[in-house]
C-alpha positions as CSV (number, residue, x, y, z in Angstrom):
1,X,53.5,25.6,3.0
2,X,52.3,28.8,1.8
3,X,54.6,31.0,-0.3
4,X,54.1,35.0,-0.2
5,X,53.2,35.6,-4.0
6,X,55.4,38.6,-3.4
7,X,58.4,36.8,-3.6
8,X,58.0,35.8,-7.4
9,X,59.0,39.4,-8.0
10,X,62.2,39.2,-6.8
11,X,64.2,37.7,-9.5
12,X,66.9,36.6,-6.4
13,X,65.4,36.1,-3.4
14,X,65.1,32.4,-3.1
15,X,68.0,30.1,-3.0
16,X,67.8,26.1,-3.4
17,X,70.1,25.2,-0.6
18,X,72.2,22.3,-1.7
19,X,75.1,19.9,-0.1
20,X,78.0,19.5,-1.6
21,X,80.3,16.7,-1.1
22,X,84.2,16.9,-1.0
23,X,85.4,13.3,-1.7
24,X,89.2,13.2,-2.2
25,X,91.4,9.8,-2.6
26,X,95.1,9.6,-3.9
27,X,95.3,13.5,-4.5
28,X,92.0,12.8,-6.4
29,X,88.4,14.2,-6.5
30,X,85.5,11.9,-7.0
31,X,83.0,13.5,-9.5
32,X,79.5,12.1,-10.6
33,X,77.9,12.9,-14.0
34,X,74.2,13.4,-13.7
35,X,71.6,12.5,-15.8
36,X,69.9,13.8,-17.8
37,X,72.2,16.7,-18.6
38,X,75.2,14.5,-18.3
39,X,77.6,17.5,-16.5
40,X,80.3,16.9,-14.6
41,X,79.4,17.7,-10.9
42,X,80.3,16.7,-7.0
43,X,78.4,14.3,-5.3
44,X,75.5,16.0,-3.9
45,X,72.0,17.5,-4.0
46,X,69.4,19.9,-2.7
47,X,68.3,19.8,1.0
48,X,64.6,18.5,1.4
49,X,62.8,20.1,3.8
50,X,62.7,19.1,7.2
51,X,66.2,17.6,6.7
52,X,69.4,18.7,8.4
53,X,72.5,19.1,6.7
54,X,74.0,15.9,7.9
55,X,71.0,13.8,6.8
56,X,70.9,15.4,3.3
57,X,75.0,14.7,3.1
58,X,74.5,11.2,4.0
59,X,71.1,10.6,1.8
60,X,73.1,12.0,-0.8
61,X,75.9,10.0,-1.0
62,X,74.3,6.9,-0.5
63,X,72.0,7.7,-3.8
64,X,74.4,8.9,-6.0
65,X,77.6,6.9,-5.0
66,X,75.7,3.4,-3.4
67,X,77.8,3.9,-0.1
68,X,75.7,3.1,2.9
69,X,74.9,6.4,4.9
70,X,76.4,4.9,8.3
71,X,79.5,4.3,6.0
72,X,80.5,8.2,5.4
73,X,82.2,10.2,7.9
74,X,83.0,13.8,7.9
75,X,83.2,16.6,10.6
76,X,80.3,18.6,8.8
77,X,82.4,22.2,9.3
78,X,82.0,24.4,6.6
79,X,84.4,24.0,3.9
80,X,83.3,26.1,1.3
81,X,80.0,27.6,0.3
82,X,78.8,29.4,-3.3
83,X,76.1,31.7,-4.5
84,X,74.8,32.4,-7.4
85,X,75.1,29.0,-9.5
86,X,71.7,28.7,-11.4
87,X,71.2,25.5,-12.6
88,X,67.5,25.2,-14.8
89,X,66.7,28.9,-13.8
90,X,66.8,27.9,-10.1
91,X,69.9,30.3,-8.3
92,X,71.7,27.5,-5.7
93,X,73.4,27.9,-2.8
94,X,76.1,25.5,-2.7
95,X,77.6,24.3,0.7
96,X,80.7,22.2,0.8
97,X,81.6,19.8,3.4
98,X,84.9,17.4,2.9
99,X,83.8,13.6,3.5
100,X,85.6,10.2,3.6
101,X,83.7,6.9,2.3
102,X,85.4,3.3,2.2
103,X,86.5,3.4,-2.0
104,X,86.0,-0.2,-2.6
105,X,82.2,0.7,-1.2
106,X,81.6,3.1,-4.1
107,X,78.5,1.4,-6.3
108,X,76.9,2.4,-9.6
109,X,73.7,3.9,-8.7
110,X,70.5,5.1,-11.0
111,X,71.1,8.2,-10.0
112,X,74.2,9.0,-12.1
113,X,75.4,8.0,-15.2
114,X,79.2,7.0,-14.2
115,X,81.7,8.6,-11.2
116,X,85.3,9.0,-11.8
117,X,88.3,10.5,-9.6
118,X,90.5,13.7,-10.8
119,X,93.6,14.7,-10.3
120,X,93.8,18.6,-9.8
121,X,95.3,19.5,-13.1
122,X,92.7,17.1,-14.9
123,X,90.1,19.0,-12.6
124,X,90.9,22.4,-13.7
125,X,90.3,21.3,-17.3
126,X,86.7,20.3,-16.5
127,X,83.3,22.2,-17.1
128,X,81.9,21.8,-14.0
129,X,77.8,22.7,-13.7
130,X,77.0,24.6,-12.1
131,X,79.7,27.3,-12.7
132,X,82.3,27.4,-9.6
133,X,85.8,29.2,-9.0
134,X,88.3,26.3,-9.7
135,X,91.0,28.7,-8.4
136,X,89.1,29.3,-4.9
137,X,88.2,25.4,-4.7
138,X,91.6,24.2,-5.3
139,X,93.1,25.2,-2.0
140,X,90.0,23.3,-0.3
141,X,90.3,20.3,-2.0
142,X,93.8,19.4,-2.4
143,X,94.8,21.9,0.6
């Protein structure tokens, strides 16, 4: 694929497009710490191209958290979307989607150092990477 040079001018013109996955159990959110940087962050990852956002959900889930991709279910409707996160110098675009997964499925994966569920007060104490309004997410993930 060939990239107008152009664009490299523009500090904020490209956007890595990522999924974001709402996982919530008990009144708790499942978070994954990556490596290397070893931040607390939800399940989730940039869309490659030629994938679809379900695919990329799916894939996702099943690398970070060992849960087969046939195994998670969720309605794929919007449920909250951020700009402006730059993580490594690269600005994301964060979309949210709320998921279910069978718990006892959850695995330990190479792809993460550990998971861990939340409440929301615990949540609101976390640094999150990259930076997102707790205050906005809280109504989205405990609703």
């Amino acid at each position: 694929m060939q990239i107008d040079p152009r664009l490299s001018e523009i500090d904020d013109c490209l956007y890595r497009v990522a999924v974001r996955v709402l996982i919530v159990h008990d009144d708790k959110i499942l978070l994954v710490q990556e490596f290397p940087q070893m931040w607390w962050a939800f399940p989730g990852g940039g869309v490659d191209y030629g994938e679809n956002i379900e695919s990329t959900l799916a894939r996702e889930v099943e690398e970070e958290l060992g849960v087969s991709a046939k195994e998670v279910s969720s309605d794929f409707k919007l449920a909250f979307y951020e700009f402006g996160g730059v993580v490594e110098g690269v600005p994301r675009l964060n979309l949210f989607f709320k998921a279910s997964i069978p718990v006892p499925l959850l695995r330990k994966t190479d792809e993460i150092a550990k998971w861990e569920w939340f409440t929301k007060d615990e949540f609101l104490k976390l640094d999150i990477i990259p930076f997102y309004d707790k205050a906005t997410l809280i109504p989205v993930i405990f609703g």
